[in-house]
Backbone as CSV, one residue per row, in Angstrom:
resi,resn,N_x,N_y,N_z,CA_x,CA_y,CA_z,C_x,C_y,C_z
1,UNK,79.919,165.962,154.286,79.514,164.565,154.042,80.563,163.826,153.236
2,UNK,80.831,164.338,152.449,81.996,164.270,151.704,83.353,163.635,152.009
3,UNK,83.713,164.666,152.771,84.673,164.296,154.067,84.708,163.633,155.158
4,UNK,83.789,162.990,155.150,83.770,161.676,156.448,83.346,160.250,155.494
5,UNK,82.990,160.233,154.348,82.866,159.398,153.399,84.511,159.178,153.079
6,UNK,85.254,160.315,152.548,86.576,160.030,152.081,87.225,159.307,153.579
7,UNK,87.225,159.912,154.794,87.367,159.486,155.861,87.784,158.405,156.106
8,UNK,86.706,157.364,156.335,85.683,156.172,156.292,86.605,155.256,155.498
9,UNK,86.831,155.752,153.775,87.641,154.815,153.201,88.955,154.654,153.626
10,UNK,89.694,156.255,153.643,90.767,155.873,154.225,91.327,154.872,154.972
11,UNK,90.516,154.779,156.364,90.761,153.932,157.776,90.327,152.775,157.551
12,UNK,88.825,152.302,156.580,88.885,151.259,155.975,89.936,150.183,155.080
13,UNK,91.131,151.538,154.256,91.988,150.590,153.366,92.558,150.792,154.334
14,UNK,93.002,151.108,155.677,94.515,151.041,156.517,94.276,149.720,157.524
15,UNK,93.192,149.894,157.605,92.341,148.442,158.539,92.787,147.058,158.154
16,UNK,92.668,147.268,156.405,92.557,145.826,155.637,93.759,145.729,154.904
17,UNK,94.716,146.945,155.132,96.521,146.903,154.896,96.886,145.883,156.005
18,UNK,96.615,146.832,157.364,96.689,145.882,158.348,96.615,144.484,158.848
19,UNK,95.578,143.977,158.362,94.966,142.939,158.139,95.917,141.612,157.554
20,UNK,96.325,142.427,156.485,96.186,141.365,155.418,97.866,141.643,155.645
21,UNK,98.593,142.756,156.303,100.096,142.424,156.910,100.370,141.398,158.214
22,UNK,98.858,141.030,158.877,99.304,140.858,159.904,98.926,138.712,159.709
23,UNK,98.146,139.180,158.797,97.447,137.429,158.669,98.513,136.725,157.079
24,UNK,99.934,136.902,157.308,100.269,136.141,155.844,99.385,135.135,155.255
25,UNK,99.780,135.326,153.771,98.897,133.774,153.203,100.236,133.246,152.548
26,UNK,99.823,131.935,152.399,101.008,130.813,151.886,100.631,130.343,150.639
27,UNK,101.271,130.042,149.341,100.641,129.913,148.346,101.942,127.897,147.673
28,UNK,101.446,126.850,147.970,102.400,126.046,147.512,103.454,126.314,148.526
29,UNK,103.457,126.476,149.448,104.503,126.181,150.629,105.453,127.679,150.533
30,UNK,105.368,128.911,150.058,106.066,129.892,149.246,105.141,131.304,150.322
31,UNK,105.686,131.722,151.502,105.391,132.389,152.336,104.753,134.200,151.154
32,UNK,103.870,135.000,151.035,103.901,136.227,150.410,103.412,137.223,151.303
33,UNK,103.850,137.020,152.658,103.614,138.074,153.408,104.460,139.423,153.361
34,UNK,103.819,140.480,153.886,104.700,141.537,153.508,105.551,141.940,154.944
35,UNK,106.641,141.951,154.171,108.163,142.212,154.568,108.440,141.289,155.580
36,UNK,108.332,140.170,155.320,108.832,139.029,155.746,108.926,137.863,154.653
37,UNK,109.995,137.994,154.001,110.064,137.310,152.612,110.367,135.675,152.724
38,UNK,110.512,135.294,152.048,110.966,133.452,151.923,109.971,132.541,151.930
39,UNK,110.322,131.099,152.317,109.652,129.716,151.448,109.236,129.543,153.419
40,UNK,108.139,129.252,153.387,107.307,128.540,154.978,107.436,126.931,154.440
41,UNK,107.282,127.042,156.004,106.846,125.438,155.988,105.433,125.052,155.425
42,UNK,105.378,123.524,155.177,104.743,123.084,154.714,103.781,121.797,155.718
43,UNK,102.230,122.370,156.282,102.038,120.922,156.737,101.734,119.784,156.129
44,UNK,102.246,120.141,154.657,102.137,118.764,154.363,103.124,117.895,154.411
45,UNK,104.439,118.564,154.252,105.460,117.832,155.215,105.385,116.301,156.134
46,UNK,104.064,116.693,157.252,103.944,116.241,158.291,105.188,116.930,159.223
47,UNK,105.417,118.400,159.043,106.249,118.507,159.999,106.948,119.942,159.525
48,UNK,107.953,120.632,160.480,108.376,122.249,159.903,109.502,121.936,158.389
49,UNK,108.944,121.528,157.669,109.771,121.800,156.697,109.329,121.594,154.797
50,UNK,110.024,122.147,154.423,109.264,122.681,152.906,108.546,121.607,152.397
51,UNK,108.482,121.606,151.094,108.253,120.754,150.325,109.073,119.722,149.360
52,UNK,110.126,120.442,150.305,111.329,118.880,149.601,111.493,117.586,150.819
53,UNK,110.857,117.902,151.523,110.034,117.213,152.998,110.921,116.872,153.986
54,UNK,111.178,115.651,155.103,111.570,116.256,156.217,112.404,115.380,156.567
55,UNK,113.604,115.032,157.433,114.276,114.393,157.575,113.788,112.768,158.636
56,UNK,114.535,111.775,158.803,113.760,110.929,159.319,114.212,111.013,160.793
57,UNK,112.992,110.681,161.593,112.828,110.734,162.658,112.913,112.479,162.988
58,UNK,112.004,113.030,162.355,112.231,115.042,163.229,111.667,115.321,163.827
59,UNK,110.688,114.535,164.498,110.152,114.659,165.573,110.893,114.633,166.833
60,UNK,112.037,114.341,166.778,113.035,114.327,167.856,113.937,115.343,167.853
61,UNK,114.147,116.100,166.672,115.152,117.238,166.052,114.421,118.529,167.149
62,UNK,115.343,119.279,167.483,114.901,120.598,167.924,114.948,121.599,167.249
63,UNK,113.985,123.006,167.254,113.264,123.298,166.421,113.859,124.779,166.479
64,UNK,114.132,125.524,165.699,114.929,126.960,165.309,113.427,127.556,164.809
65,UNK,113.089,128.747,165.926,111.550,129.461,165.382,112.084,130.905,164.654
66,UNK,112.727,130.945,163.555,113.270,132.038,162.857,113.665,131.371,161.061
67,UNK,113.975,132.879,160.769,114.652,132.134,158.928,116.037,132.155,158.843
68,UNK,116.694,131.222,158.328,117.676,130.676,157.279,118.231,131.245,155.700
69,UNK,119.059,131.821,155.459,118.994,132.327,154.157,119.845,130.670,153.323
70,UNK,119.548,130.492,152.286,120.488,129.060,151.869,120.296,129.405,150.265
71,UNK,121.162,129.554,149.308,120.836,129.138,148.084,120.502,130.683,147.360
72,UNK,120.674,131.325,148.038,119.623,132.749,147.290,118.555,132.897,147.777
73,UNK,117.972,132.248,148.865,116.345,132.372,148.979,116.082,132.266,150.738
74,UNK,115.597,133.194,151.265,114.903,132.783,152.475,114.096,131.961,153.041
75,UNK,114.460,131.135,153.824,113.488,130.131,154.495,112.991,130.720,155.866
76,UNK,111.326,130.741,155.827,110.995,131.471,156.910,111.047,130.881,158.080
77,UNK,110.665,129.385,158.508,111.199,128.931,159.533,109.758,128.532,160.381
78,UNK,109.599,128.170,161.428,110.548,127.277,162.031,111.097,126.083,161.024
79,UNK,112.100,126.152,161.575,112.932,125.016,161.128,113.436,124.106,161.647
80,UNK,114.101,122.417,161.247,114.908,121.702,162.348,116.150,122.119,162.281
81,UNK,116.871,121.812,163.198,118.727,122.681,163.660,119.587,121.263,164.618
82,UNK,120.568,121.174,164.344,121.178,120.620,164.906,122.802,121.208,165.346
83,UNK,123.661,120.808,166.164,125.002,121.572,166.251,125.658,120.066,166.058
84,UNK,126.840,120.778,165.001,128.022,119.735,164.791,129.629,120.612,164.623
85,UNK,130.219,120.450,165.264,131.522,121.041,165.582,131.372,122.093,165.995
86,UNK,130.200,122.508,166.926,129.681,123.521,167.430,129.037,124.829,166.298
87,UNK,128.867,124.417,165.512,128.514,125.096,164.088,126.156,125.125,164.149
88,UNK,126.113,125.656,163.713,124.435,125.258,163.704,124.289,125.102,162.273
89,UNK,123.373,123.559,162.203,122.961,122.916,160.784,121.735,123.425,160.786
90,UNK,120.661,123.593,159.645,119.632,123.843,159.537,119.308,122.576,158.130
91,UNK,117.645,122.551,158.604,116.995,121.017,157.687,116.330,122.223,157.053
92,UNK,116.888,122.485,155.707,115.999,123.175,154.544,116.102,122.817,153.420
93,UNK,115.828,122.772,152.383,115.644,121.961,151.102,116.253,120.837,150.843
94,UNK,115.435,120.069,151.536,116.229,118.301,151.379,117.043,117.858,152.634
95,UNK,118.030,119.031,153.022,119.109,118.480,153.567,119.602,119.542,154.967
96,UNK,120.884,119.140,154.911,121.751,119.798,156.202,122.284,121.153,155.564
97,UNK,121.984,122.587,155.997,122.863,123.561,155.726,123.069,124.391,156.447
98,UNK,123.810,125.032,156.152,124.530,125.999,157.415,123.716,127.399,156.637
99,UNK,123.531,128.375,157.489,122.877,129.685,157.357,123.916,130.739,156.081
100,UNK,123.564,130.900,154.677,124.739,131.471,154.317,124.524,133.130,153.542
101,UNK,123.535,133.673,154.660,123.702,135.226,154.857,124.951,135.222,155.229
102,UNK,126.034,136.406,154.315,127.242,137.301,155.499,126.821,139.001,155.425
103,UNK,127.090,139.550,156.251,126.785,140.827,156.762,125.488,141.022,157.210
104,UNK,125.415,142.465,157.379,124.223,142.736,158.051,122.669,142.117,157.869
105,UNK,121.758,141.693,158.722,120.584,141.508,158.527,120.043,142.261,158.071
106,UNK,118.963,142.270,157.455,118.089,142.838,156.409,116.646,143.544,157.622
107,UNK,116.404,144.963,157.353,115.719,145.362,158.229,114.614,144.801,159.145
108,UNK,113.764,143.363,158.246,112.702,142.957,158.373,112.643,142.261,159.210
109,UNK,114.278,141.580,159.511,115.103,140.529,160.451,115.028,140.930,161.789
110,UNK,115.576,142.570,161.433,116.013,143.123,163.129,114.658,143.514,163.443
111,UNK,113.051,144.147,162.790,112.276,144.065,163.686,111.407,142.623,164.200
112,UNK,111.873,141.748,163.478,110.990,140.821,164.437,112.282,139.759,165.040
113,UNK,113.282,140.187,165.651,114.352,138.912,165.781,114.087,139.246,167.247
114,UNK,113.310,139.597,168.177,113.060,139.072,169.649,112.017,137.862,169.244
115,UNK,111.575,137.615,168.148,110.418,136.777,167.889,111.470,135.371,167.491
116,UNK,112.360,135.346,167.312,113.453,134.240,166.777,114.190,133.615,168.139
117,UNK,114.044,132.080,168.396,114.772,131.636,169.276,114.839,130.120,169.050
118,UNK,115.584,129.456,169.482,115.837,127.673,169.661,114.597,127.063,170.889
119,UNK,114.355,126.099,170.047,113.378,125.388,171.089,113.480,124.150,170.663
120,UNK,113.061,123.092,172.148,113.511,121.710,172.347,112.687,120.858,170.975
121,UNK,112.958,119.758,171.034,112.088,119.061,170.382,110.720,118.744,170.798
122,UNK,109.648,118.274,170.038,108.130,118.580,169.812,107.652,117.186,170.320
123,UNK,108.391,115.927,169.926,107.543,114.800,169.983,106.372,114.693,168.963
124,UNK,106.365,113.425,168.906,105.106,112.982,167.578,104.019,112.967,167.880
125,UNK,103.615,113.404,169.079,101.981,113.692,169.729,101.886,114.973,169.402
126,UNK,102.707,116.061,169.392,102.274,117.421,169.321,102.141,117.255,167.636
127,UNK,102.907,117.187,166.648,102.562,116.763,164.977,100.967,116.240,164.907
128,UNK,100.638,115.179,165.577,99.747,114.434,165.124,98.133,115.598,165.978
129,UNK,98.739,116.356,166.784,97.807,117.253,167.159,97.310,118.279,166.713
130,UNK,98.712,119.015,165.555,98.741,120.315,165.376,98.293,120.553,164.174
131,UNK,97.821,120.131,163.200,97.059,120.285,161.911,98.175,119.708,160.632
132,UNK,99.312,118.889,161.522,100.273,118.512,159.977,99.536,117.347,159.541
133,UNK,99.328,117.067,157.912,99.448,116.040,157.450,99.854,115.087,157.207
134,UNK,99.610,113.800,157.350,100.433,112.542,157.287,100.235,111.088,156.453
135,UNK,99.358,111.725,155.376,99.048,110.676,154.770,100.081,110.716,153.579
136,UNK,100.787,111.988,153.416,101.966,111.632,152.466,103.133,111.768,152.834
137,UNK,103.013,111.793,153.912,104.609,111.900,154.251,105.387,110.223,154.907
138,UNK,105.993,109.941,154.128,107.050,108.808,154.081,107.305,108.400,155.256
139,UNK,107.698,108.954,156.171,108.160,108.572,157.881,107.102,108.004,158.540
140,UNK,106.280,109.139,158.235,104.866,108.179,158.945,104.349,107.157,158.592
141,UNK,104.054,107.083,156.890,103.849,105.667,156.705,104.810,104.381,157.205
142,UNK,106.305,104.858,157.299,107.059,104.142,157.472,106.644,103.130,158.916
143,UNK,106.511,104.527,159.353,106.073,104.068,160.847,104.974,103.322,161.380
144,UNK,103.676,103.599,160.635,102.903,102.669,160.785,103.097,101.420,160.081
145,UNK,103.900,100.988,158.723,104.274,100.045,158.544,105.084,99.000,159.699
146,UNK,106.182,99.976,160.188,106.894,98.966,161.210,106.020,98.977,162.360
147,UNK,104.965,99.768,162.593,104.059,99.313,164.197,103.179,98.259,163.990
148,UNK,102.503,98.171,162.443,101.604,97.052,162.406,102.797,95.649,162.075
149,UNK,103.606,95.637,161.917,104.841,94.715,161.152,105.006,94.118,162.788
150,UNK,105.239,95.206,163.814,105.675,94.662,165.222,104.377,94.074,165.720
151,UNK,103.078,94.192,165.487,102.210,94.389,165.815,101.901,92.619,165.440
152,UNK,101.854,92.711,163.757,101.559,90.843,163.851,103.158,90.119,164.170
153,UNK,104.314,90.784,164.495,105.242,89.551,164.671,105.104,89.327,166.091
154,UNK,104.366,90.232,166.812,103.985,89.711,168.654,103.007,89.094,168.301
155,UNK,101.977,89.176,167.791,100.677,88.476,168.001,101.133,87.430,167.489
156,UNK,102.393,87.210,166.325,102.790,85.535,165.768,103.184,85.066,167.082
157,UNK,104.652,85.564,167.845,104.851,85.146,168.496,103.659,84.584,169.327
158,UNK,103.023,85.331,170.383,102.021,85.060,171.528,101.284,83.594,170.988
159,UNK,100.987,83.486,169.905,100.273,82.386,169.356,101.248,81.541,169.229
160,UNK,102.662,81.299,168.759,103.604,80.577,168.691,103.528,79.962,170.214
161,UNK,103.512,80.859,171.363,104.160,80.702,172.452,103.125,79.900,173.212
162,UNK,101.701,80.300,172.909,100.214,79.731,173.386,100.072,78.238,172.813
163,UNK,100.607,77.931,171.408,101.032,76.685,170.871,101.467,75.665,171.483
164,UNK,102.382,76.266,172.159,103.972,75.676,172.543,103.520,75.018,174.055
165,UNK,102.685,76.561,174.321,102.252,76.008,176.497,101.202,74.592,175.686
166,UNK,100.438,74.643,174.789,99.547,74.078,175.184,99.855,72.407,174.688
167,UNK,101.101,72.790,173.743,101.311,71.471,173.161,102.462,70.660,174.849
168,UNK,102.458,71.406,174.939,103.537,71.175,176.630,102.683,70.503,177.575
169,UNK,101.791,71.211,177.949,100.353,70.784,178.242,100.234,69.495,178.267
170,UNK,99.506,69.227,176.895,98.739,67.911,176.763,99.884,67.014,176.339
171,UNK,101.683,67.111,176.118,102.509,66.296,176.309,102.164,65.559,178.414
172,UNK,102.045,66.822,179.202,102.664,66.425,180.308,101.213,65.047,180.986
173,UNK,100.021,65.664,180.520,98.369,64.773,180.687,98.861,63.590,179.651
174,UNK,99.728,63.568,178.213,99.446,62.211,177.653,100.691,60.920,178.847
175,UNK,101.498,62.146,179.183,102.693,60.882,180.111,101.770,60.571,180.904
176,UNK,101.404,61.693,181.794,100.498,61.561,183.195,99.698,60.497,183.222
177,UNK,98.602,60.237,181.690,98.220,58.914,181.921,98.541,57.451,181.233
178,UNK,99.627,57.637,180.711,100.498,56.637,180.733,101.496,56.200,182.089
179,UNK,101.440,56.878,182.720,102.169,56.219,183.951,100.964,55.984,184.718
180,UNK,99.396,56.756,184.705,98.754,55.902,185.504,97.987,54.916,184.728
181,UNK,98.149,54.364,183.600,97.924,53.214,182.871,98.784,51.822,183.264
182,UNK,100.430,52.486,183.453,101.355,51.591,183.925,101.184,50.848,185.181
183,UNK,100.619,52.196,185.916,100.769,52.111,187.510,99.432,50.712,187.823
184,UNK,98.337,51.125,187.219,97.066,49.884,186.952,97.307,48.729,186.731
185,UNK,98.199,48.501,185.181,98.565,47.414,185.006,99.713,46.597,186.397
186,UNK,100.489,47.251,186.502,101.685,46.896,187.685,101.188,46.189,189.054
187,UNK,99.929,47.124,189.085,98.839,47.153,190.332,98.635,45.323,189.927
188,UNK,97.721,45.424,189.005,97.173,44.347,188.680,98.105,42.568,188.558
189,UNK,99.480,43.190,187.874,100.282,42.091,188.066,100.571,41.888,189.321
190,UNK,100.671,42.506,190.420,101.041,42.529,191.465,100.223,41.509,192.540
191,UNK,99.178,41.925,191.983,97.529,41.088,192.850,98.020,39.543,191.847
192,UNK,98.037,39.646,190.782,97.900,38.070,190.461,98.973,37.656,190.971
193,UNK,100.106,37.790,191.016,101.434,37.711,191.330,101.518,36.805,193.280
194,UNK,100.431,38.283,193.255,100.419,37.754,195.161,99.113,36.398,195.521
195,UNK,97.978,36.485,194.586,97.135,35.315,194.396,98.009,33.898,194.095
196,UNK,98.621,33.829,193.271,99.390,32.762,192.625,100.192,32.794,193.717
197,UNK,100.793,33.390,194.485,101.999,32.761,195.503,101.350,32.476,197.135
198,UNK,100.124,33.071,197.169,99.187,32.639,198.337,98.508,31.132,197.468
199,UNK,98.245,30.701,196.305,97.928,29.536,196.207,98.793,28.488,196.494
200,UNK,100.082,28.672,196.144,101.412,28.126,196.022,101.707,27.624,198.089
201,UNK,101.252,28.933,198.753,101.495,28.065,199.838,100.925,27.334,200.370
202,UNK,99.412,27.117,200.022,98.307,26.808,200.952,98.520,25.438,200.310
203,UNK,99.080,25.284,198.871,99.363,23.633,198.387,99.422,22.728,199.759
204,UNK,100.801,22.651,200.283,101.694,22.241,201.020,100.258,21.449,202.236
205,UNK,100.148,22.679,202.823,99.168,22.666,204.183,97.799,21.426,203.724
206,UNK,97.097,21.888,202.559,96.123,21.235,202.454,97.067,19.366,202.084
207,UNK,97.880,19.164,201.523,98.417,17.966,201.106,98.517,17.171,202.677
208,UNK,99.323,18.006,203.415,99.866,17.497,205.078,98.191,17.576,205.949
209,UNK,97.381,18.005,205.589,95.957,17.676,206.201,95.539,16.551,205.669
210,UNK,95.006,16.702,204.465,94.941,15.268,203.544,95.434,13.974,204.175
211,UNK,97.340,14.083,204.704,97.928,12.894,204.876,97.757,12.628,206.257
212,UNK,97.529,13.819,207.339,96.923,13.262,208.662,95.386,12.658,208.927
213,UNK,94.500,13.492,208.092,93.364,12.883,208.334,93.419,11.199,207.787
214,UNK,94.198,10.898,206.371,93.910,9.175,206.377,94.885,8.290,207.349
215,UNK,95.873,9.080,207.998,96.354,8.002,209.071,95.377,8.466,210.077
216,UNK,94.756,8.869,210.473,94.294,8.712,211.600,92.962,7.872,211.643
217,UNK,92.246,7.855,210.323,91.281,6.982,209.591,91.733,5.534,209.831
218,UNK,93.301,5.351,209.356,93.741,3.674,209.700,94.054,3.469,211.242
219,UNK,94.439,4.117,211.995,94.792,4.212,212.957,93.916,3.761,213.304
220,UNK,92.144,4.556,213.207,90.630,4.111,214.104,90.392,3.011,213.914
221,UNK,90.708,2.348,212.038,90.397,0.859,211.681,91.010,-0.015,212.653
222,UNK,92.258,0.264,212.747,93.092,-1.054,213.506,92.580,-1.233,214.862
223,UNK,92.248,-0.020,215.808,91.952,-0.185,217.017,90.624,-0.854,216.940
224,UNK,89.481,-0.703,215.942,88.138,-1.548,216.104,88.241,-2.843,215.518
225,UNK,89.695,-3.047,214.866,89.756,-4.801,214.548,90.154,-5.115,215.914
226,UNK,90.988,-4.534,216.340,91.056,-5.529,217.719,90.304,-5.401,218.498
């Protein structure tokens, strides 16, 4: 009984060795898993990198899934990477550094380095999906600053521009009825214009009726005196 009790514990503490090798915990961004040493990322970042936080725009940076030695201290990684003079940069504490292990890797390296490789960039949909935080990280606010900033200088514009049609608008209706105000009046001079010159001729006619009907009046007198 004895012996399957001692048993029991044994495979119990090798279970929860196991366990607790296979599930690291992170304490302040500071990786304490066993035998895989160095500083993890941080999602509070908003993104793969410590707590001296992340460069701007790294959502576009492509992503190194391995560690960095820099400074004395391991960075576990993923990390951002870039190539410049064909050299590889790494984004770890603050800034740009180059990897500055020399000689051999350290045993812990060579069993998990099929697990280490370069991969493309992530885009800011996979961040905003993956459990990083973004209420303190600087870029993002930045960013929603300049989206709502673009956000009312279109809606100024559109209203500027809705202004503009409508003041255009009721310019083209105030001519429109000023020329048909003109066109009325014009109308109207036109009719008196043509009244007054139809009176003007009919003068003439009625005067030369006038002067035939009284000669022909004396004309009748003279013939009944004789």
């Amino acid at each position: 009984m004895k012996t399957q009790i001692k048993a029991l514990t044994i495979a119990a503490a090798l279970a929860g060795a196991a366990l607790f090798a296979s599930a690291p915990a992170e304490a302040g961004g500071v990786s304490i898993s066993i035998g895989v040493p160095g500083i993890a990322f941080s999602y509070g970042s908003g993104g793969y990198c410590d707590d001296w936080g992340c460069p701007s725009g790294y959502w576009d940076y492509p992503v190194y899934y391995g560690p960095v030695f820099y400074a004395g201290q391991w960075y576990r990684g993923p990390v951002y990477y870039r190539r410049i003079h064909g050299d590889y940069w790494y984004w770890i504490h603050g800034g740009w550094h180059r990897d500055q292990w020399h000689g051999r890797r350290p045993a812990w390296w060579h069993r998990n380095r099929h697990e280490y490789h370069y991969g493309p960039a992530l885009g800011r949909d996979y961040y905003r999906g993956h459990g990083f935080r973004h209420d303190n990280d600087r870029h993002w606010r930045q960013e929603r600053r300049e989206y709502h900033r673009d956000f009312r200088e279109e809606h100024r514009d559109h209203r500027q521009e809705f202004r503009q049609e409508r003041h255009d608008h009721n310019r083209v209706i105030r001519h429109d009825r000023r020329e048909d105000r003109r066109d009325v009046r014009d109308n109207r001079h036109d009719d008196r214009q043509d009244r007054r010159h139809d009176r003007r001729d009919n003068r003439p006619d009625n005067h030369h009726d006038r002067h035939n009907g009284h000669n022909d009046n004396n004309h009748h007198d003279d013939h009944n005196h004789h």
